[in-house]
C-alpha atoms as one frame of an Amber mdcrd trajectory, in Angstrom:
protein
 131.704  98.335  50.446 130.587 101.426  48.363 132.843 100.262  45.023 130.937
  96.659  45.006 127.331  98.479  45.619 128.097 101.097  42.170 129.788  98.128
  40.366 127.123  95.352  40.731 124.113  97.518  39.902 126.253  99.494  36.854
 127.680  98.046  33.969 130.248 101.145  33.854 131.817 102.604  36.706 134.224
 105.536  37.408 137.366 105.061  40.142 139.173 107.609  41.482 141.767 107.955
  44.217 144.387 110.487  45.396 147.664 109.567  43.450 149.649 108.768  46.765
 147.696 107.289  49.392 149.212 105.637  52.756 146.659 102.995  52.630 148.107
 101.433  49.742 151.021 103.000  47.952 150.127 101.414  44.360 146.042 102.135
  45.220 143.200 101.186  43.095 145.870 100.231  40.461 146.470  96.642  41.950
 143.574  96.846  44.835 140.616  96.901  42.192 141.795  94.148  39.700 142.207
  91.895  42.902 138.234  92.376  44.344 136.734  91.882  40.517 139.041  88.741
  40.570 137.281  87.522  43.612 134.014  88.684  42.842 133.939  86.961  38.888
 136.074  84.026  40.185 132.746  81.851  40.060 132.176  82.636  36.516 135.837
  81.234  34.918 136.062  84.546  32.754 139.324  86.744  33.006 139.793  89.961
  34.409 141.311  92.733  31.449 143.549  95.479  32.916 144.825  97.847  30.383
 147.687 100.078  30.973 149.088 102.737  28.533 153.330 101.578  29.163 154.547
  98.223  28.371 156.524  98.494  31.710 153.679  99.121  34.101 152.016  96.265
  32.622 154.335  94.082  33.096 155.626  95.644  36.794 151.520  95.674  37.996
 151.388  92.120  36.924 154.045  91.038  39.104 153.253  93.069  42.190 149.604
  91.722  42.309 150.803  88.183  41.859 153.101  89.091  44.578 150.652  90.242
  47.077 147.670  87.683  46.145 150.774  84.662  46.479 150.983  83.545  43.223
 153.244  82.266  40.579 153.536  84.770  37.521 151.835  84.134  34.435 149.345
  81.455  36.064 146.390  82.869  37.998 147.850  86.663  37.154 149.109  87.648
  34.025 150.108  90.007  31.358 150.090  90.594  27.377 152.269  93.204  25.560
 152.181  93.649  22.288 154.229  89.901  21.006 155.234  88.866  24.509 152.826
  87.554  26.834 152.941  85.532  30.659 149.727  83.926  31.055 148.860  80.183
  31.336 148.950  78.436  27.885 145.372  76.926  28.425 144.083  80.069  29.593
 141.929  78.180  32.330 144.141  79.294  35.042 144.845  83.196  34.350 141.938
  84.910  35.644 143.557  88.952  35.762 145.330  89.755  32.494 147.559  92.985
  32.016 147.734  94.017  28.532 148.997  97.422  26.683 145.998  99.707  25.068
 146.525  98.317  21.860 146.082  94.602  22.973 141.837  94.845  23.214 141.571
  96.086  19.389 143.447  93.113  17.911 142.098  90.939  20.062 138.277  92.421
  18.921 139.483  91.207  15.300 138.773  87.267  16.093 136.275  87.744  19.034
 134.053  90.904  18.644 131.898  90.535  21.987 135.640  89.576  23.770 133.509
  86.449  25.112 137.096  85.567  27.412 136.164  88.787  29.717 133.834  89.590
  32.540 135.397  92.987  32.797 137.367  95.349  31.566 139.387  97.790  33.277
 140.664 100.989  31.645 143.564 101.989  34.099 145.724 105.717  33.780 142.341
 106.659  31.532 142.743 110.301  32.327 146.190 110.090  30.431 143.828 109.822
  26.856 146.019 108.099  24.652 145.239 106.981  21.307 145.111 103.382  21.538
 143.052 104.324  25.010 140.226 106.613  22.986 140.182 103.570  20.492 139.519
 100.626  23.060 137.051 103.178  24.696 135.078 103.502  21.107 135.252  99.386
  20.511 134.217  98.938  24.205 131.362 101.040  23.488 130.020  98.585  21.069
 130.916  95.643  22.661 128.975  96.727  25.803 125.953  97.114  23.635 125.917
  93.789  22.851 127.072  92.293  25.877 124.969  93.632  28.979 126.736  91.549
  31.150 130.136  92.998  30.762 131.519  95.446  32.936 133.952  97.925  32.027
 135.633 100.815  33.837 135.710 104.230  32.317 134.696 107.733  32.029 130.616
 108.558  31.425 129.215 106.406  34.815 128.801 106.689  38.151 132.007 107.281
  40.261 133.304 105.748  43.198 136.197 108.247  44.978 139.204 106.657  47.061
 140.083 108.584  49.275 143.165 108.349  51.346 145.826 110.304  53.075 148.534
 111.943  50.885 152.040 111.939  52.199 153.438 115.084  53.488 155.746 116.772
  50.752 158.183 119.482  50.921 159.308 121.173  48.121 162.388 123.391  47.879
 163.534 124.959  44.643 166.971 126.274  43.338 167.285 130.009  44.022 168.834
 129.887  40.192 168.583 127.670  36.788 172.205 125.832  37.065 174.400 126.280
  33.792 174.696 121.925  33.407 171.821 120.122  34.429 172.975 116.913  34.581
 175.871 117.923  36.266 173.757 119.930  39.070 171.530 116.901  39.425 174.832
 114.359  40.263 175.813 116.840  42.261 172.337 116.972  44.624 172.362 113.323
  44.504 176.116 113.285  45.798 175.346 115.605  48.733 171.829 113.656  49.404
 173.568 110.793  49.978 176.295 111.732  51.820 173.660 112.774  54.254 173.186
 109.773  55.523 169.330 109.883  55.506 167.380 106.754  54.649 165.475 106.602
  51.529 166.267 105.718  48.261 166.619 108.832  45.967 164.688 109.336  42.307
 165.723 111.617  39.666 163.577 113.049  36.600 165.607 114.199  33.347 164.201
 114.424  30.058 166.126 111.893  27.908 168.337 108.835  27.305 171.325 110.918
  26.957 171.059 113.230  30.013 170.195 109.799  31.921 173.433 107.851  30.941
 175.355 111.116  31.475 174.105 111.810  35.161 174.786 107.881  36.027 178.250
 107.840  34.790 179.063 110.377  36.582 177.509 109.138  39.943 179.311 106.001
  39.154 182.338 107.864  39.516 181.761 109.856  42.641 179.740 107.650  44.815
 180.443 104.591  46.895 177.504 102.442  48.262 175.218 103.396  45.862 173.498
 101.539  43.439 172.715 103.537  40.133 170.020 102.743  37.987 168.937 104.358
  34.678 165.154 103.915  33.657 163.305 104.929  30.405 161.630 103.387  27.228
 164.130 102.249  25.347 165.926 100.337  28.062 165.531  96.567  27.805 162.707
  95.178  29.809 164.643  93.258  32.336 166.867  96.185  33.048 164.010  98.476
  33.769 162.306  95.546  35.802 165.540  95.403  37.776 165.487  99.107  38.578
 161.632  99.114  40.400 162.729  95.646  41.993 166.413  95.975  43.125 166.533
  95.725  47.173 169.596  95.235  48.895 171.366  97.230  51.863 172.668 100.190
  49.839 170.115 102.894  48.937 169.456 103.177  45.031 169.450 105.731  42.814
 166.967 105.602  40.114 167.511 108.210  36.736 164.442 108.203  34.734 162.811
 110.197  32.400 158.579 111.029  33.565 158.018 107.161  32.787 158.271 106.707
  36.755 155.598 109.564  36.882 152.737 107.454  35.658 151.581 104.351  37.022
 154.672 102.773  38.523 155.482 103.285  42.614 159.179 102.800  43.711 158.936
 101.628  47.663 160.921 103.888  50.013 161.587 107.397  48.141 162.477 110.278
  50.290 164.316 112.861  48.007 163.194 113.056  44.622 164.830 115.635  42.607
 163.342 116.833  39.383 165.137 119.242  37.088 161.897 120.411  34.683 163.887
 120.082  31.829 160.887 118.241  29.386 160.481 121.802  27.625 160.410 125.671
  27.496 158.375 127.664  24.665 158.254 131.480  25.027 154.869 132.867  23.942
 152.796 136.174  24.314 150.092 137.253  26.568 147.210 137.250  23.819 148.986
 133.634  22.885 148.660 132.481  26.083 144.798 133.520  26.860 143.998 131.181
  24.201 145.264 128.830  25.342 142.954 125.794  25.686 141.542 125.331  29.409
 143.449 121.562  29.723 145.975 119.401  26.761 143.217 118.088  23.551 143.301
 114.125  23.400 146.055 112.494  21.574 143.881 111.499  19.155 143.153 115.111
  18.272 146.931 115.938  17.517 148.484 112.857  16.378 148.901 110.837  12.838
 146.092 108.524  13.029 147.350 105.975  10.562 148.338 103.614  12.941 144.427
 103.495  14.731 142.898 103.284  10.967 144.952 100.104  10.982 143.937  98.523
  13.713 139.980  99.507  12.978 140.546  97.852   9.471 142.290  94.742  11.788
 139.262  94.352  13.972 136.972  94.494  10.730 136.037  97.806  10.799 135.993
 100.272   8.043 133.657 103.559   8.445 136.283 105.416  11.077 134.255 108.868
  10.287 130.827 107.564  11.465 132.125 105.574  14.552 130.800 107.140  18.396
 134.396 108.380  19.082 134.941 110.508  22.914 137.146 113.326  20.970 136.726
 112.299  16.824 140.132 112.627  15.001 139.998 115.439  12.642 138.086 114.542
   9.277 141.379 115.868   7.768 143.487 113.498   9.509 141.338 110.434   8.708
 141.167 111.634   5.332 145.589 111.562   5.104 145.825 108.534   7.134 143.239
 106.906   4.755 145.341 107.699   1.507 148.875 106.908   3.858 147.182 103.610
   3.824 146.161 103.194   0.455 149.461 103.965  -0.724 151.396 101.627   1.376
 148.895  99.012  -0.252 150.106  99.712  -3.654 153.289  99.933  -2.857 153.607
  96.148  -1.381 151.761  94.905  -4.286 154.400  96.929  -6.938 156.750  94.845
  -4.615
């Protein structure tokens, strides 16, 4: 198998795959975690899987135990943040799920993260800023551990390749005047079709969400409605991807569904590209950069100065960064900092 060959002789390796591939729907996502299980099983150390969304953490988690035939939080795992499912001894979990900022604080108490024989940097392309931090730590910690594996950009890359399901696409001859209200109203005719297939719907908040389900609450019989987006509690959104019963579902979400979460059996999905509209000139637009800067580039840094100073680190300007935060920004998050310090000790 190609992906063992690159991974045994390299102590950094690059997977890709085609997003939707009929040879497994949730691809190297839950397929990869499960051979480096097998493959490190001998040597008692844990399998790390980051992922940038608390929910895909959590949802990967349960479809691998799933497929491998395991209990949840024993052999497969997860860690978010304060709220974790692994085996209290931690002699039993061997693949952990954890959110990008998990790695850093865990780097604070253990800075060679002696628990791992790999590390696996999943949805890297997305370049968070908790991502382009773990990938500067894990830089370091490689360097002192040769025998630790870890999965990102820079290294030899092993392609997926697969067959991509057949899509039509068919676009409103006009913008509608309501939104929401055109989207219930696709939805309504969709499923009056008759056609099997549950149905997915993108629109860009909470509010439009709530909105668009009320109102298919109101005009739709065997139809289960579900809303989906960040805010929503955890076992709400977990009961969206998992629901299964003999009435289709509908599932409203914002672009969280977009990124590393599958929902089985979707035939119509109806997306209203709502998420934004700037109008800008010609000269603006031919300077436009090429593809969107790093997160880190364009975001208050404060919070990854933090978790540097957390994991015992304190020259952020010198470290090997992928994309450096601007000197500026270090510079204001470094003061931010400072002055939150006095402040608790005037308190």
């Amino acid at each position: 198998m190609k992906f063992f060959r690159v991974a045994v002789g390299c102590q950094s390796t690059d997977v890709s795959g085609d997003h939707s591939s009929k040879r497994d729907r949730r691809g190297q996502s839950t397929q990869v975690p499960q051979l480096l299980v097998y493959d490190e099983y001998s040597s008692g150390l844990q399998i790390a899987c980051t992922q940038p969304r608390r929910l895909a953490a959590t949802t990967l988690a349960g479809c691998v135990a799933n497929e491998v035939g395991v209990v949840l939080g024993e052999e497969i795992g997860y860690k978010i943040g304060g709220k974790k499912m692994v085996d209290k001894n931690r002699k039993k979990t061997r693949l952990v799920h954890l959110t990008e900022g998990v790695l850093p604080r865990q780097l604070s108490s253990d800075r060679v993260l002696s628990a791992y024989a790999c590390v696996i940097l999943d949805e890297a392309h997305e370049r968070a800023a908790d991502l382009d931090l773990t990938l500067v730590l894990l830089k370091m910690v490689v360097s002192r551990r040769k025998d630790l594996k870890d999965y990102f950009d820079n290294c030899p890359l092993v392609r997926n390749s697969g067959r991509i399901f057949d899509v039509e696409i068919s676009y409103a001859k006009e913008a509608p005047a309501n939104f929401v209200v055109a989207a219930a109203r696709l939805v309504v005719a969709v499923h009056e079709d008759n056609k099997p297939g549950n149905i997915l719907v993108f629109l860009p908040g909470k509010a439009e969400i709530e909105a668009a389900c009320n109102l298919l609450r109101r005009y739709t019989k065997d139809l289960n409605i579900f809303p989906l987006y960040p805010d929503l509690p955890a076992d709400s959104q977990r009961l969206a991807l998992t629901h299964s019963g003999p009435s289709r579902k509908c599932i409203v979400s914002t672009n969280i569904a977009e990124n590393s979460l599958t929902i089985d059996d979707v035939v119509p999905r109806l997306d209203m590209h709502m998420l934004d509209l700037r109008r800008i000139s010609q000269p603006s637009y031919e300077r436009l950069d090429q593809s969107t800067a790093p997160a880190i580039r364009s975001v208050p840094v404060d919070s990854i100065l933090l978790k540097l100073l957390v994991a015992g680190y304190r020259r952020a300007i010198d470290f090997d960064w992928i994309d450096a935060p601007h000197p500026e920004s270090i510079a204001r998050a470094a003061q931010s900092l400072r002055d939150c310090t006095l402040d608790a000790k005037k308190a």
